[in-house]
mmCIF entry with sequence, helices, sheets and N, C-alpha, C, O atoms, coordinates in Angstrom:
data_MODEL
# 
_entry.id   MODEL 
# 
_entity.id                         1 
_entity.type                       polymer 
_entity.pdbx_number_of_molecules   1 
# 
_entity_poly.entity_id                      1 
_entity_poly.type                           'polypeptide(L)' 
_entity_poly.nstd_linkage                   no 
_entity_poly.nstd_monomer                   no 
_entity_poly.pdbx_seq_one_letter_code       
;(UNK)(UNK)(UNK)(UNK)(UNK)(UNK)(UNK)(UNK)(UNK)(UNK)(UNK)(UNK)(UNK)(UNK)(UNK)(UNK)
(UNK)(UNK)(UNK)(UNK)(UNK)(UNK)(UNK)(UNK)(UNK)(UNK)(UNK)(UNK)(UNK)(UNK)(UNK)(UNK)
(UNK)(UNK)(UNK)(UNK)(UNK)(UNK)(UNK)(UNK)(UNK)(UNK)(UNK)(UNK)(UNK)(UNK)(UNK)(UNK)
(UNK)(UNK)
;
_entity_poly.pdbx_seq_one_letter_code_can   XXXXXXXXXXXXXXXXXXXXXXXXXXXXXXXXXXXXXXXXXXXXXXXXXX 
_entity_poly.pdbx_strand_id                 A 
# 
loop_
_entity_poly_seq.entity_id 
_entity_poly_seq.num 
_entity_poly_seq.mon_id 
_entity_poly_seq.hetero 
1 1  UNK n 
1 2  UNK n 
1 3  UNK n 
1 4  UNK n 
1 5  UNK n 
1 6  UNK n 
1 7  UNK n 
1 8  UNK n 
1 9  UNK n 
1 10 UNK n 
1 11 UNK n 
1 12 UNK n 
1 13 UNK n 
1 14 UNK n 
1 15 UNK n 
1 16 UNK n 
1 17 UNK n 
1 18 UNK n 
1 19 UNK n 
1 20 UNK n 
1 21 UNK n 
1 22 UNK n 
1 23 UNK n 
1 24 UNK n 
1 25 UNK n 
1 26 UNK n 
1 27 UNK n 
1 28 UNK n 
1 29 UNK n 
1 30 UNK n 
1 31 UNK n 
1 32 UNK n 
1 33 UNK n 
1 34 UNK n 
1 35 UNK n 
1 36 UNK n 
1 37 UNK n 
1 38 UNK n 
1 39 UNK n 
1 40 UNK n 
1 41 UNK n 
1 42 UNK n 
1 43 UNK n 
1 44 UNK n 
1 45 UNK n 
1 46 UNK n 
1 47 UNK n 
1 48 UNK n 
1 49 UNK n 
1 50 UNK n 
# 
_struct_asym.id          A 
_struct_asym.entity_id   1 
# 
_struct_conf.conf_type_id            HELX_P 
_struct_conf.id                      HELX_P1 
_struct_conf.pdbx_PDB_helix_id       AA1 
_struct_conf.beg_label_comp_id       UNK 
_struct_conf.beg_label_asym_id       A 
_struct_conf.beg_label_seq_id        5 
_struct_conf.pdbx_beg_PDB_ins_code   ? 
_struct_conf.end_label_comp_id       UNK 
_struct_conf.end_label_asym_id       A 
_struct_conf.end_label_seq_id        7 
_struct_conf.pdbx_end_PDB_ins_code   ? 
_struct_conf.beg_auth_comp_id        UNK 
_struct_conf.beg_auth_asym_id        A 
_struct_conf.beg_auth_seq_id         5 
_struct_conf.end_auth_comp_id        UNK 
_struct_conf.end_auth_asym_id        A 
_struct_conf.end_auth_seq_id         7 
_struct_conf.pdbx_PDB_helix_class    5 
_struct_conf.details                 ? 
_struct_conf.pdbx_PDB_helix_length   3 
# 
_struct_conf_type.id          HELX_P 
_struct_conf_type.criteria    ? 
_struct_conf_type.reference   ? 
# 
_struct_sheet.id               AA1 
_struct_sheet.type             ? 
_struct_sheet.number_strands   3 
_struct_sheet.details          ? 
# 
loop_
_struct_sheet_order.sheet_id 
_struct_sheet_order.range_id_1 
_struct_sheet_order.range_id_2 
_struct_sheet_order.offset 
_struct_sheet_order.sense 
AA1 1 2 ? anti-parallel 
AA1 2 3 ? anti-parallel 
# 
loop_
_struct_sheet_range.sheet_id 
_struct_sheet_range.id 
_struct_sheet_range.beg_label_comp_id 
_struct_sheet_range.beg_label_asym_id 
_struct_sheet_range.beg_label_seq_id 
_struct_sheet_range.pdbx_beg_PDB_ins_code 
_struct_sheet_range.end_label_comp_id 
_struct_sheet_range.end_label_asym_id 
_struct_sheet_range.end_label_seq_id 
_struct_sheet_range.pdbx_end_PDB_ins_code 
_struct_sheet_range.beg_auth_comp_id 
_struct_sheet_range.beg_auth_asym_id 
_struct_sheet_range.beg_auth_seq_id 
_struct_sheet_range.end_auth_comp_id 
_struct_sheet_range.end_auth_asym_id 
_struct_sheet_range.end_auth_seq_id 
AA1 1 UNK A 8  ? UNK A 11 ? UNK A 8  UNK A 11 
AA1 2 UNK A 20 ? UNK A 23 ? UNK A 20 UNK A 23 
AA1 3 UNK A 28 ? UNK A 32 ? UNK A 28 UNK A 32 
# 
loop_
_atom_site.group_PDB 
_atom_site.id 
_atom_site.type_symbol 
_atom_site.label_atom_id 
_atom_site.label_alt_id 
_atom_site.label_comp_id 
_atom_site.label_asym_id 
_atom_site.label_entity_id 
_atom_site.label_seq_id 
_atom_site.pdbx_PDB_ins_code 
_atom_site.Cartn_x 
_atom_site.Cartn_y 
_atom_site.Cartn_z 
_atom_site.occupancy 
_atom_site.B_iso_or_equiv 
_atom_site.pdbx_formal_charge 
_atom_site.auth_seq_id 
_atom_site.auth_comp_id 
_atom_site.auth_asym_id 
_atom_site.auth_atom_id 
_atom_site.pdbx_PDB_model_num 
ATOM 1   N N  . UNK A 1 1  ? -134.058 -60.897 151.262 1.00 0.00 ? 1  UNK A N  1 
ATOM 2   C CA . UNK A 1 1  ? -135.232 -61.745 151.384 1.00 0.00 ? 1  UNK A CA 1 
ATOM 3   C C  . UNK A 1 1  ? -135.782 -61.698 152.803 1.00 0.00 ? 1  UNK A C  1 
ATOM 4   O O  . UNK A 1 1  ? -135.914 -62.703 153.502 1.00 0.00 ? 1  UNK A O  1 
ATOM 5   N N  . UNK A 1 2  ? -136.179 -60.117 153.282 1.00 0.00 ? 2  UNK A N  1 
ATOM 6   C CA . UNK A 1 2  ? -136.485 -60.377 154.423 1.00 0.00 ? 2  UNK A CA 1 
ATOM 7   C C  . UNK A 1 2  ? -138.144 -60.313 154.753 1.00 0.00 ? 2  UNK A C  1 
ATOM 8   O O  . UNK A 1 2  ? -138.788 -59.825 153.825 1.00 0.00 ? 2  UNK A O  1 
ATOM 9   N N  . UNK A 1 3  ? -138.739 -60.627 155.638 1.00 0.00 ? 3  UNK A N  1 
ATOM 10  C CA . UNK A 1 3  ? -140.466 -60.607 155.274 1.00 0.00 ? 3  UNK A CA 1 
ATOM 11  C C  . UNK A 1 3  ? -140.342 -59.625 156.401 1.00 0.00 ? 3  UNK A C  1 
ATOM 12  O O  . UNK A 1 3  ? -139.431 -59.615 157.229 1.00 0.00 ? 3  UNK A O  1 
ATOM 13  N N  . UNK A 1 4  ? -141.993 -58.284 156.305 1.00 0.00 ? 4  UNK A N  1 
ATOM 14  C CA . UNK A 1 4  ? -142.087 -57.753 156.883 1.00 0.00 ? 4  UNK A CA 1 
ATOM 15  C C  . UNK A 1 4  ? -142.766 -57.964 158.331 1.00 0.00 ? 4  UNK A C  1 
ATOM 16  O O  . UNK A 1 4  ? -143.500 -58.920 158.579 1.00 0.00 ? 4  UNK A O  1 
ATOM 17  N N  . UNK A 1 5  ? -142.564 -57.358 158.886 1.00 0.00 ? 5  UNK A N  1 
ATOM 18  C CA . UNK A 1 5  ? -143.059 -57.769 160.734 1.00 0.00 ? 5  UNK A CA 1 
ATOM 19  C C  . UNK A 1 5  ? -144.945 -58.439 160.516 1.00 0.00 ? 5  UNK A C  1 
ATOM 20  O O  . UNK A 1 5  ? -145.519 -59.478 160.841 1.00 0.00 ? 5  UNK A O  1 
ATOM 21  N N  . UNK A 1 6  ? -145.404 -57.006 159.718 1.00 0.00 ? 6  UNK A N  1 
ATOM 22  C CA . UNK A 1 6  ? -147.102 -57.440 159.600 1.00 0.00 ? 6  UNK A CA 1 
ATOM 23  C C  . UNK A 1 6  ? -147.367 -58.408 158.863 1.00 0.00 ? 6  UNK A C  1 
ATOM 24  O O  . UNK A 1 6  ? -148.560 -58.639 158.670 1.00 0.00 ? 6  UNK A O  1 
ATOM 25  N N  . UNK A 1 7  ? -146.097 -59.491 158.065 1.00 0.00 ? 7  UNK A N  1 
ATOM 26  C CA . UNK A 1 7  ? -146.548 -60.315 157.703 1.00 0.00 ? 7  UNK A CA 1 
ATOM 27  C C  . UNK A 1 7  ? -146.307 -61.498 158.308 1.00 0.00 ? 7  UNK A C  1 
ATOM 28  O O  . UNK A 1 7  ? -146.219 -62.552 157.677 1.00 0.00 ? 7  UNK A O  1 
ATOM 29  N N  . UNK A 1 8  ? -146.179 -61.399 159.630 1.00 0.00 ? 8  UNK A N  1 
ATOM 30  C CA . UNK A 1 8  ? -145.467 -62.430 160.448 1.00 0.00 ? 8  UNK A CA 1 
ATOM 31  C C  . UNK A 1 8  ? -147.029 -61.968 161.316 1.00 0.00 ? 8  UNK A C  1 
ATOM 32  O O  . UNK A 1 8  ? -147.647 -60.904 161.333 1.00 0.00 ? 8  UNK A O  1 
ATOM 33  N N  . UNK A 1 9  ? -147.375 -63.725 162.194 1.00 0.00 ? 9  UNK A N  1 
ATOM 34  C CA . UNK A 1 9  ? -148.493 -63.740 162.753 1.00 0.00 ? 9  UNK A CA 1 
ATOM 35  C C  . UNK A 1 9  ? -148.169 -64.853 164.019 1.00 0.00 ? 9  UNK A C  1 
ATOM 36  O O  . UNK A 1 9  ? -147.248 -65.671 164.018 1.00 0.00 ? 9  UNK A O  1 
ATOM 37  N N  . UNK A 1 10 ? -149.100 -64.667 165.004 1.00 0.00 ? 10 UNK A N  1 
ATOM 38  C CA . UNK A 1 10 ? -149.016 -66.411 165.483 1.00 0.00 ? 10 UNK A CA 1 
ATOM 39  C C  . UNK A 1 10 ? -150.099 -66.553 165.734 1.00 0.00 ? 10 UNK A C  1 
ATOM 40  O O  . UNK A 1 10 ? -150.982 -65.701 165.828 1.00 0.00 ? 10 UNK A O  1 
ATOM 41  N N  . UNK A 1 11 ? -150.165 -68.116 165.927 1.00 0.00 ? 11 UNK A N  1 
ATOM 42  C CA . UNK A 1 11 ? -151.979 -68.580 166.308 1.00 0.00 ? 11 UNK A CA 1 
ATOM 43  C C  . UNK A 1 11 ? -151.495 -69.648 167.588 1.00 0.00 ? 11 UNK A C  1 
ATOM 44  O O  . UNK A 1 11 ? -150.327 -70.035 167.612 1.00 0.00 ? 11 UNK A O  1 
ATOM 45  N N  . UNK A 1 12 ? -152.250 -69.989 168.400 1.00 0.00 ? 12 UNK A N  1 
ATOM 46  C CA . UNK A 1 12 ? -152.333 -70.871 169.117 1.00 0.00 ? 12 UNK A CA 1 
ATOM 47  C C  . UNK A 1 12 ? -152.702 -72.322 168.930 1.00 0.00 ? 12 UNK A C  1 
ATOM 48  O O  . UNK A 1 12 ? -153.819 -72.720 169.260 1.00 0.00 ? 12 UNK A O  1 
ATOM 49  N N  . UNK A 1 13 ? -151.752 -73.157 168.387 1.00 0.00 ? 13 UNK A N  1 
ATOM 50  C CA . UNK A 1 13 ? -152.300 -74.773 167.810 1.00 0.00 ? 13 UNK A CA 1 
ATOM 51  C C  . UNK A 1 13 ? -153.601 -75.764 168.812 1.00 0.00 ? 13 UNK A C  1 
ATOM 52  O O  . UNK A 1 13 ? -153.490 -76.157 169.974 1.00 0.00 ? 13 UNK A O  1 
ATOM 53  N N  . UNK A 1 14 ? -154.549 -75.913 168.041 1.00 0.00 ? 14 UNK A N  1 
ATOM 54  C CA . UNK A 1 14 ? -155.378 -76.619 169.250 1.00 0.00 ? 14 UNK A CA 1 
ATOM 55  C C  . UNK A 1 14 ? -155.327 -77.851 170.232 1.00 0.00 ? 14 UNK A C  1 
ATOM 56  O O  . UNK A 1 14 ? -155.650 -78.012 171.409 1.00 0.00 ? 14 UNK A O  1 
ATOM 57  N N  . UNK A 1 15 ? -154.570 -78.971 168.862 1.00 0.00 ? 15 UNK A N  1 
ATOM 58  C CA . UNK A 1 15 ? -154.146 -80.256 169.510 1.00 0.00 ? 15 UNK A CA 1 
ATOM 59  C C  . UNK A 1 15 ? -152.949 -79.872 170.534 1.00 0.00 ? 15 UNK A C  1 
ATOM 60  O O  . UNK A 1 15 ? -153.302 -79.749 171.707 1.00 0.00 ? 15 UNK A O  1 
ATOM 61  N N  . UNK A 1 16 ? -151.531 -79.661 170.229 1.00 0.00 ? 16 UNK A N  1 
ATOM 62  C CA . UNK A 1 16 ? -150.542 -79.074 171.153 1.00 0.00 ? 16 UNK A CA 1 
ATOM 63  C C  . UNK A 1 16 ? -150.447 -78.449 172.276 1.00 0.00 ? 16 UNK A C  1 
ATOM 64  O O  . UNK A 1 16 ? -149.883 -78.752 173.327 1.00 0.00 ? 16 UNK A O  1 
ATOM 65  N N  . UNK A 1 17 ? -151.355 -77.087 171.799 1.00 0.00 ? 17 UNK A N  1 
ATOM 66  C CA . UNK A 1 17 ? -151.546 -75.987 172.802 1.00 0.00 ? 17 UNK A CA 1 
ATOM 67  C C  . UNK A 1 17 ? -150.619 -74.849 172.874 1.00 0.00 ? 17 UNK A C  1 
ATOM 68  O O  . UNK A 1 17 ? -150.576 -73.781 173.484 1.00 0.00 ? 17 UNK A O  1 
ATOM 69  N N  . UNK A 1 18 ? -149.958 -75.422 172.100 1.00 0.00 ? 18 UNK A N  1 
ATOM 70  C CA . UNK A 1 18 ? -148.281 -73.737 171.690 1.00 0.00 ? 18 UNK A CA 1 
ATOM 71  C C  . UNK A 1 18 ? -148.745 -73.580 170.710 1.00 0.00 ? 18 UNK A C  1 
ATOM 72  O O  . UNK A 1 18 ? -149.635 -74.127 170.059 1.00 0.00 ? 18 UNK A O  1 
ATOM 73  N N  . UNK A 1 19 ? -147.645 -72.206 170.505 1.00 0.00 ? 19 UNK A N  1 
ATOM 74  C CA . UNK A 1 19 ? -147.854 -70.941 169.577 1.00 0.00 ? 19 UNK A CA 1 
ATOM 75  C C  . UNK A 1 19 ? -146.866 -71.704 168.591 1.00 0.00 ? 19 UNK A C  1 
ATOM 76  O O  . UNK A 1 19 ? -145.860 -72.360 168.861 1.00 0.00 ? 19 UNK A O  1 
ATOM 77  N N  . UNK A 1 20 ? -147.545 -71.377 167.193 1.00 0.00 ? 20 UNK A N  1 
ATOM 78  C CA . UNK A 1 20 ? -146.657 -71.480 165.580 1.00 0.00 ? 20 UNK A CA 1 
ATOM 79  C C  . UNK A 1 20 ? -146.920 -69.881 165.211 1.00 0.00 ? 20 UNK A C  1 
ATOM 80  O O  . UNK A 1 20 ? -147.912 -69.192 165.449 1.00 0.00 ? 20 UNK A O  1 
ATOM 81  N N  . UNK A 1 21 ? -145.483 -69.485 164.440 1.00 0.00 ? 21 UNK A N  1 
ATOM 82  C CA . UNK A 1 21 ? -145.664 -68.765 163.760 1.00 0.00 ? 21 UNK A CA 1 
ATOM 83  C C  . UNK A 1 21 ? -145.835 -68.933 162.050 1.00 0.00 ? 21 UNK A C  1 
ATOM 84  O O  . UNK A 1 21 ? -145.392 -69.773 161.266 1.00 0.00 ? 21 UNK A O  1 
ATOM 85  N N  . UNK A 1 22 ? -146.589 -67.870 161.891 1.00 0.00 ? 22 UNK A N  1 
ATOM 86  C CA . UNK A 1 22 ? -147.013 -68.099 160.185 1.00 0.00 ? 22 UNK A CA 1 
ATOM 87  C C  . UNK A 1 22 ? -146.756 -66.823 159.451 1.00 0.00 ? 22 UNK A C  1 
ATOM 88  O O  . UNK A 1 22 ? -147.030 -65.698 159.869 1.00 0.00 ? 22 UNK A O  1 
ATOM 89  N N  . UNK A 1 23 ? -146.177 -67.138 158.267 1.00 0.00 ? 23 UNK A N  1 
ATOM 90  C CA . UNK A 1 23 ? -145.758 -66.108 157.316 1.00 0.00 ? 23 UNK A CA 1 
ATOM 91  C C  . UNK A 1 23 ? -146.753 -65.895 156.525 1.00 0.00 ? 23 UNK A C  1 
ATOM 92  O O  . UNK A 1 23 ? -146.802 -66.534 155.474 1.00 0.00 ? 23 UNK A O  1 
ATOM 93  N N  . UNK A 1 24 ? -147.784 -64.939 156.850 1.00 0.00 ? 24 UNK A N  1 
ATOM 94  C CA . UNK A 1 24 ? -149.215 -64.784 155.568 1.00 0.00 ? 24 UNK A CA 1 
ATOM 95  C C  . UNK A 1 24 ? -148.645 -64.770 154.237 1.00 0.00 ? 24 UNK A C  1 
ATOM 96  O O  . UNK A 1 24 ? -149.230 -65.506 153.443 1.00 0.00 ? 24 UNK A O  1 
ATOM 97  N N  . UNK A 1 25 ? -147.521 -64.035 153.728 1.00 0.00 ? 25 UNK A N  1 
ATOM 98  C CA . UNK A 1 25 ? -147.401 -63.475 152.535 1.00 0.00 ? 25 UNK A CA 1 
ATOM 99  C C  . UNK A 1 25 ? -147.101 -64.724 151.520 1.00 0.00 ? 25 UNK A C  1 
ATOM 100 O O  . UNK A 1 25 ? -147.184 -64.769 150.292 1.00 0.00 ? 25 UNK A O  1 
ATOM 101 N N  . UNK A 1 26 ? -146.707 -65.766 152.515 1.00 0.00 ? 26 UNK A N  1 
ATOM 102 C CA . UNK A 1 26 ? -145.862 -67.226 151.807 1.00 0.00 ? 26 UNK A CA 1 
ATOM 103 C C  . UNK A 1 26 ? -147.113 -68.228 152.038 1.00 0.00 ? 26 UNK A C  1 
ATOM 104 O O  . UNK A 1 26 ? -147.374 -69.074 151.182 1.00 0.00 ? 26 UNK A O  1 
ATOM 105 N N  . UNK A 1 27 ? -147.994 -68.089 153.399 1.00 0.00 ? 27 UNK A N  1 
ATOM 106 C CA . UNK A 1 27 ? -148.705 -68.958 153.786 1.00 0.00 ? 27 UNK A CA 1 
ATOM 107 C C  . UNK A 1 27 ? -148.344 -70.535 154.384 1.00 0.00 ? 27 UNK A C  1 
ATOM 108 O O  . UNK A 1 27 ? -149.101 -71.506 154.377 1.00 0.00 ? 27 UNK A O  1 
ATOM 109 N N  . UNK A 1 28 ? -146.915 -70.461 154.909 1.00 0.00 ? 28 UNK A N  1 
ATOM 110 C CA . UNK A 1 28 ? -146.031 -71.411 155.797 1.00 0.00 ? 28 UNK A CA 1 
ATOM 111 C C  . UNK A 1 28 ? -145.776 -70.818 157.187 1.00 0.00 ? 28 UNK A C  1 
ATOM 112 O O  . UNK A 1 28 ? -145.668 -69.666 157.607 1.00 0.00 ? 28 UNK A O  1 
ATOM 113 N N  . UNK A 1 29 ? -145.695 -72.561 157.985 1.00 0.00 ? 29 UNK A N  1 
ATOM 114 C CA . UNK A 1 29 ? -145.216 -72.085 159.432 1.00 0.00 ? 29 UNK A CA 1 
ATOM 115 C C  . UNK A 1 29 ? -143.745 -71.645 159.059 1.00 0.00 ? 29 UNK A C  1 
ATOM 116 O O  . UNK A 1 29 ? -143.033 -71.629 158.056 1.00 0.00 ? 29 UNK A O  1 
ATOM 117 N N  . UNK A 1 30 ? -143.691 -71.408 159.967 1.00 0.00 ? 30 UNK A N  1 
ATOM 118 C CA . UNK A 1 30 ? -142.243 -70.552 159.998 1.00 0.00 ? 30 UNK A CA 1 
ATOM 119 C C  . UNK A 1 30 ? -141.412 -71.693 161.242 1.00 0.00 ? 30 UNK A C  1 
ATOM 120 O O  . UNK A 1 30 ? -140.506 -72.522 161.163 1.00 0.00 ? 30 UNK A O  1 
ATOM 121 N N  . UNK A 1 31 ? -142.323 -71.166 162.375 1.00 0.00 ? 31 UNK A N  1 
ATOM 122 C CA . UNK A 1 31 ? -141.692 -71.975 163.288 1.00 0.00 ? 31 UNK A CA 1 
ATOM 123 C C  . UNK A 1 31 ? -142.850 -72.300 164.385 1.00 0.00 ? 31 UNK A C  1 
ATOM 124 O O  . UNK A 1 31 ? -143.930 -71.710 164.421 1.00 0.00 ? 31 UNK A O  1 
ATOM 125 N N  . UNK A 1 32 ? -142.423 -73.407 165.332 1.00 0.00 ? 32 UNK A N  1 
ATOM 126 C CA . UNK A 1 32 ? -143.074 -73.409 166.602 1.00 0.00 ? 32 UNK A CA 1 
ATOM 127 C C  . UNK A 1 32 ? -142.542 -73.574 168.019 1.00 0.00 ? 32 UNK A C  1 
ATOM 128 O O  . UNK A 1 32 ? -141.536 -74.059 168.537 1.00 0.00 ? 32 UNK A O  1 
ATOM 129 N N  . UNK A 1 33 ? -143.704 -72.931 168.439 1.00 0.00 ? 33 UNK A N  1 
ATOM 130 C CA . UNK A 1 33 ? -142.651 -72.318 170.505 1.00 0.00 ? 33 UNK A CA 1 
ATOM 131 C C  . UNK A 1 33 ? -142.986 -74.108 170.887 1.00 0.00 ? 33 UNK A C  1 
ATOM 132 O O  . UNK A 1 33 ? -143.882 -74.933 170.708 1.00 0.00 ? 33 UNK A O  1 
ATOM 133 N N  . UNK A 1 34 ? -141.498 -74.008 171.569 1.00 0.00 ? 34 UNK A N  1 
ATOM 134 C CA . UNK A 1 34 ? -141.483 -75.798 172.711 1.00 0.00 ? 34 UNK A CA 1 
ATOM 135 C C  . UNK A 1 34 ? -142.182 -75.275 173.776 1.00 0.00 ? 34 UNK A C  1 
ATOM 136 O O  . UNK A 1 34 ? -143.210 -75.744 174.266 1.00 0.00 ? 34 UNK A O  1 
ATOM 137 N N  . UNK A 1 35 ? -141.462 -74.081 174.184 1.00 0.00 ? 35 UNK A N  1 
ATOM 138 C CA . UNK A 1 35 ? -141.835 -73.601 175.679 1.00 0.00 ? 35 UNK A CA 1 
ATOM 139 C C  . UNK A 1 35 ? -143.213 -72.776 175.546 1.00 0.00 ? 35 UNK A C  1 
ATOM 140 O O  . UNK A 1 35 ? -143.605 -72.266 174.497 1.00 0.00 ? 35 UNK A O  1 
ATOM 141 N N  . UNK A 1 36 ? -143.846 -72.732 176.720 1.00 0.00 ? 36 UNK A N  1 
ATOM 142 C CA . UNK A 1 36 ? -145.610 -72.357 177.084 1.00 0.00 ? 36 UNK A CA 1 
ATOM 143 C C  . UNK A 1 36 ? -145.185 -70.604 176.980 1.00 0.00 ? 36 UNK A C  1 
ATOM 144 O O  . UNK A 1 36 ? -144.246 -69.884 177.319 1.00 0.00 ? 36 UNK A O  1 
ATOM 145 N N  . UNK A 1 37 ? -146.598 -70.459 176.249 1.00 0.00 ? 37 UNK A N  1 
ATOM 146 C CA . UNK A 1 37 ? -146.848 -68.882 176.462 1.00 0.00 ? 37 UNK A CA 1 
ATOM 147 C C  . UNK A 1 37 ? -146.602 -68.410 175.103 1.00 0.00 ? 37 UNK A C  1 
ATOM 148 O O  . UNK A 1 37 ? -146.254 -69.317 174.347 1.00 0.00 ? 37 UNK A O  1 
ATOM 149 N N  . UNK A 1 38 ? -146.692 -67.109 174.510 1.00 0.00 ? 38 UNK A N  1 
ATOM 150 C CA . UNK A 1 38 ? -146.738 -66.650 173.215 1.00 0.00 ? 38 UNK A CA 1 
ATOM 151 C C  . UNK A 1 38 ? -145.467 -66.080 172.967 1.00 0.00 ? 38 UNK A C  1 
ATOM 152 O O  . UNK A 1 38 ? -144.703 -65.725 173.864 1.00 0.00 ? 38 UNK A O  1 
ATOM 153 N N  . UNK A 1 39 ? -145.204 -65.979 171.603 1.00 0.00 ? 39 UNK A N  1 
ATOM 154 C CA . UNK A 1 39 ? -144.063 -65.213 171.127 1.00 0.00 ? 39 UNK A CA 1 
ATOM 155 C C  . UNK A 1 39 ? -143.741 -63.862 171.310 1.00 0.00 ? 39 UNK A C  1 
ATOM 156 O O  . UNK A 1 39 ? -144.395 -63.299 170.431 1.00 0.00 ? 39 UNK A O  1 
ATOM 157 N N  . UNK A 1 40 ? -143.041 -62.901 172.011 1.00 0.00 ? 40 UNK A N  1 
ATOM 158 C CA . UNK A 1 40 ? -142.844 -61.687 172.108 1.00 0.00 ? 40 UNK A CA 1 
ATOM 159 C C  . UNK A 1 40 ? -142.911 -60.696 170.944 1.00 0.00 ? 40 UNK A C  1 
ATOM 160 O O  . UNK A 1 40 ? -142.358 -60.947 169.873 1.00 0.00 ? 40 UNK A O  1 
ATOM 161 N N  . UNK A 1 41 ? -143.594 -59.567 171.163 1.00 0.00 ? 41 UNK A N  1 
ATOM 162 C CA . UNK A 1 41 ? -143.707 -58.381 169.947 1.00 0.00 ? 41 UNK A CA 1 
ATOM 163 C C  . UNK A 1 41 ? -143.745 -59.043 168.098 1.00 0.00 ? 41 UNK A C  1 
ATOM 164 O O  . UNK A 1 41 ? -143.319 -58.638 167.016 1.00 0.00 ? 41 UNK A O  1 
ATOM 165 N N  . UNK A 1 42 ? -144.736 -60.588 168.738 1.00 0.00 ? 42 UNK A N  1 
ATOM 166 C CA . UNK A 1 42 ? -145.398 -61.438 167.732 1.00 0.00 ? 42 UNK A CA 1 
ATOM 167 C C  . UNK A 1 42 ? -146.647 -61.260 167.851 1.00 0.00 ? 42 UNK A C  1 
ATOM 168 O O  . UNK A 1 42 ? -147.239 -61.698 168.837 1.00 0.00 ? 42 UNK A O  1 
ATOM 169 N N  . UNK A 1 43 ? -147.496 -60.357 166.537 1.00 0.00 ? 43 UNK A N  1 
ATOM 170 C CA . UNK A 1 43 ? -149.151 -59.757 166.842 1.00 0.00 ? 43 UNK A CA 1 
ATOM 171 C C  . UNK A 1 43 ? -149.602 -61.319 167.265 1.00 0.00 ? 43 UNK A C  1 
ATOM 172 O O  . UNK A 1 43 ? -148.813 -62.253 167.405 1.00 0.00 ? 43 UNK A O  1 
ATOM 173 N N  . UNK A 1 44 ? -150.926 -61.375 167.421 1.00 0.00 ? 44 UNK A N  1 
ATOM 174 C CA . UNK A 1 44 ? -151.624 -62.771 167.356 1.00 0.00 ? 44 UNK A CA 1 
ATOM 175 C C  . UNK A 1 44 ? -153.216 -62.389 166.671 1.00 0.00 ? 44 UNK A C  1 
ATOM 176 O O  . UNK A 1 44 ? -154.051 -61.554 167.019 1.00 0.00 ? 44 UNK A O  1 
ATOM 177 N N  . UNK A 1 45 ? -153.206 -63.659 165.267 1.00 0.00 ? 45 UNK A N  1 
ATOM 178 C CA . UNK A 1 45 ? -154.019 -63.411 164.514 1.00 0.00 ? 45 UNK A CA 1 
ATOM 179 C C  . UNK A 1 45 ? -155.373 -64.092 164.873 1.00 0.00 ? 45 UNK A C  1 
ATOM 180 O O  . UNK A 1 45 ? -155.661 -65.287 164.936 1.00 0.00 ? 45 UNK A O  1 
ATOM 181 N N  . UNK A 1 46 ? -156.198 -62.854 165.113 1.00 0.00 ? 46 UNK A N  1 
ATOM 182 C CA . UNK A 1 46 ? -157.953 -63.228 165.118 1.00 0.00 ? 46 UNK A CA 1 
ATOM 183 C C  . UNK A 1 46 ? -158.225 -63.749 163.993 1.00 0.00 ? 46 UNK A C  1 
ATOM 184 O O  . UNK A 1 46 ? -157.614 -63.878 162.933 1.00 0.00 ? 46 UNK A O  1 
ATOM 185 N N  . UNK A 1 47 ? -159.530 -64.115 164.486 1.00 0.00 ? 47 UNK A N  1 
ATOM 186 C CA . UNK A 1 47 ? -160.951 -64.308 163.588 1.00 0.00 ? 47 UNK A CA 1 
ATOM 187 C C  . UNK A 1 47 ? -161.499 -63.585 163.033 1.00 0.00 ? 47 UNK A C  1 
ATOM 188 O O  . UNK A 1 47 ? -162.281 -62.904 163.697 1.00 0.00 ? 47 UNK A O  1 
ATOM 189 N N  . UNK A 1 48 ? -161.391 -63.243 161.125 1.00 0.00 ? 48 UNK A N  1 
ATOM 190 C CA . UNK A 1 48 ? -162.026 -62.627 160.521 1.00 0.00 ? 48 UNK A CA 1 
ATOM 191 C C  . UNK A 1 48 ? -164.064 -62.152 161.306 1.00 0.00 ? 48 UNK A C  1 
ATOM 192 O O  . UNK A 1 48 ? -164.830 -63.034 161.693 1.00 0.00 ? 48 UNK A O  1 
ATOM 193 N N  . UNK A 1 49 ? -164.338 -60.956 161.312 1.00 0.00 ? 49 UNK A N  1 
ATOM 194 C CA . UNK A 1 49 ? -165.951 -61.025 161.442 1.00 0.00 ? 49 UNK A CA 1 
ATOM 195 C C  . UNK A 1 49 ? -166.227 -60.872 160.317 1.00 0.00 ? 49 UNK A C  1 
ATOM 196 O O  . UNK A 1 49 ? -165.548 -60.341 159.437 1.00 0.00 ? 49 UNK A O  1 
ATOM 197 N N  . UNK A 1 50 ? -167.621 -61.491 160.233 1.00 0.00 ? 50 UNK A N  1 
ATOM 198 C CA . UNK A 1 50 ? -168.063 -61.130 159.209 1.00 0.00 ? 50 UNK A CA 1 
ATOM 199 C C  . UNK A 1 50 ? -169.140 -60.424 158.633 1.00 0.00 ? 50 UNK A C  1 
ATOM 200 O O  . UNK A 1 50 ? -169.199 -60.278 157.412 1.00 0.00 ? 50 UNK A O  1 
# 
């Protein structure tokens, strides 16, 4: 039951200001950083254009 890397994402929370990670394929956090700055060789997911 392991999920693949490209389905692992992070975003930057607005109220907080740290990084959560999110599992697209499930559509749950996974987890969130205490400490400042982003998750390592964790992509970070844009804004669809449209």
């Amino acid at each position: 039951m392991s999920t693949k890397k490209s389905d692992v994402v992070q975003i930057k929370n607005p109220k907080s200001g740290k990084y959560v990670k999110i599992d697209r394929s499930k559509g749950k956090i996974i987890s969130h950083k205490k400490s400042e700055g982003p998750y390592k060789g964790v992509p970070v997911a844009r804004k669809k254009k449209k």
